[in-house]
C-alpha positions as CSV (number, residue, x, y, z in Angstrom):
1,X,-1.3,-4.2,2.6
2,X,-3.6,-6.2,0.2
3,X,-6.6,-5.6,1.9
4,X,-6.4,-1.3,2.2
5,X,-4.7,-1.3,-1.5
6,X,-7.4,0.6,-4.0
7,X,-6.8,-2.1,-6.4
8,X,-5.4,-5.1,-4.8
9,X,-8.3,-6.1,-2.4
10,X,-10.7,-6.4,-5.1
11,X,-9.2,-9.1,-6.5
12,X,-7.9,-11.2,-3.2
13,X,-7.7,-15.1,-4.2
14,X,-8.8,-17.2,-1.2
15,X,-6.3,-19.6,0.2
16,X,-5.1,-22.6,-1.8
17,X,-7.3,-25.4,-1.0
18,X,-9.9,-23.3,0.1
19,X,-11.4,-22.5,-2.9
20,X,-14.7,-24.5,-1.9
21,X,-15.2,-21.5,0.7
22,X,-16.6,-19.3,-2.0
23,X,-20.1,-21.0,-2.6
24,X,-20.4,-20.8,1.1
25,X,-19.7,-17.0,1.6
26,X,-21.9,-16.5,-1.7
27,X,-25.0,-18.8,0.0
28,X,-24.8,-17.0,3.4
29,X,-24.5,-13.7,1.7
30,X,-21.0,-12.9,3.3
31,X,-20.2,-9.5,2.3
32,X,-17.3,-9.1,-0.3
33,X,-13.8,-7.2,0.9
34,X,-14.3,-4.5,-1.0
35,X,-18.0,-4.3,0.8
36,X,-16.7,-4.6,4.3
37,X,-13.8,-2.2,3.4
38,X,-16.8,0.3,2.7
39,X,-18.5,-0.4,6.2
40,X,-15.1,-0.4,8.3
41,X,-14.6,3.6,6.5
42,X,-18.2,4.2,7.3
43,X,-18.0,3.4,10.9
44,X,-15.1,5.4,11.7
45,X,-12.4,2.1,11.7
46,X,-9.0,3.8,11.8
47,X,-6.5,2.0,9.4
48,X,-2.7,2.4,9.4
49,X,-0.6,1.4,7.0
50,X,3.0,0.3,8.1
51,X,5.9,2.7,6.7
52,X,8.4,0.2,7.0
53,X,6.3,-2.6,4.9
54,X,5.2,0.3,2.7
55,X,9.5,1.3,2.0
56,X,10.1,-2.5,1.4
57,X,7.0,-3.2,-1.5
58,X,8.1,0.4,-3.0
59,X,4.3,1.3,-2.2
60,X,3.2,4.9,-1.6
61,X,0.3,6.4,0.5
62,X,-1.9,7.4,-2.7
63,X,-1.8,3.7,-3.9
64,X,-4.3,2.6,-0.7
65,X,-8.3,3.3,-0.2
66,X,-8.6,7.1,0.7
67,X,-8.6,7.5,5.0
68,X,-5.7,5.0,5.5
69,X,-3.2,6.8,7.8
70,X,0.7,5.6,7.3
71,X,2.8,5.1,10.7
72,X,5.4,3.2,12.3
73,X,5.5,0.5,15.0
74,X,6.0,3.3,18.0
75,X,2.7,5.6,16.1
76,X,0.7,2.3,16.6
77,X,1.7,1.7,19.5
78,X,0.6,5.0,20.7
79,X,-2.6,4.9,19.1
80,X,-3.4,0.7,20.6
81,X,-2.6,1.1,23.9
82,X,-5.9,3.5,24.2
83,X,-7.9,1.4,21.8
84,X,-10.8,-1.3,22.8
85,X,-10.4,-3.2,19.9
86,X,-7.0,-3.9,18.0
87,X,-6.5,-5.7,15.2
88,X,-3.2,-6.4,12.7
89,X,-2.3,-8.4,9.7
């Protein structure tokens, strides 16, 4: 929920032990979150935030990136079975 939150992605810590990643992304010019958040909306990516995980972390519909659609497992799995690509966190 992180990555689609208006504030939260912005400020995503990489894994423990990972840290040394960073210098990495920054040399090969790896494209922040917030970046390829902006590209995925620009090319149409549909995004659906889970109702159920949304109820549990008291999080509402306004608190995510604008174009984020809210649904359940049996929406999703409505809208995947049709879809090329798939992918969840």
């Amino acid at each position: 929920m992180n990555l689609i939150h208006k504030e939260a992605h912005k400020n995503l810590p990489l894994p423990e032990g990972k840290e040394h990643f960073q210098e990495g992304f920054e040399k090969a010019n790896v494209p922040s979150i917030s970046e390829l958040l902006g590209m995925a909306q620009e090319m149409g990516v549909k995004m659906i935030g889970c109702q159920m995980t949304m109820d549990v972390m008291n999080l509402e519909k306004d608190t995510f990136v604008d174009g984020i659609e809210v649904g359940g497992a049996a929406s999703f799995i409505e809208f995947a079975k049709d879809a090329d690509i798939s992918l969840t966190f």
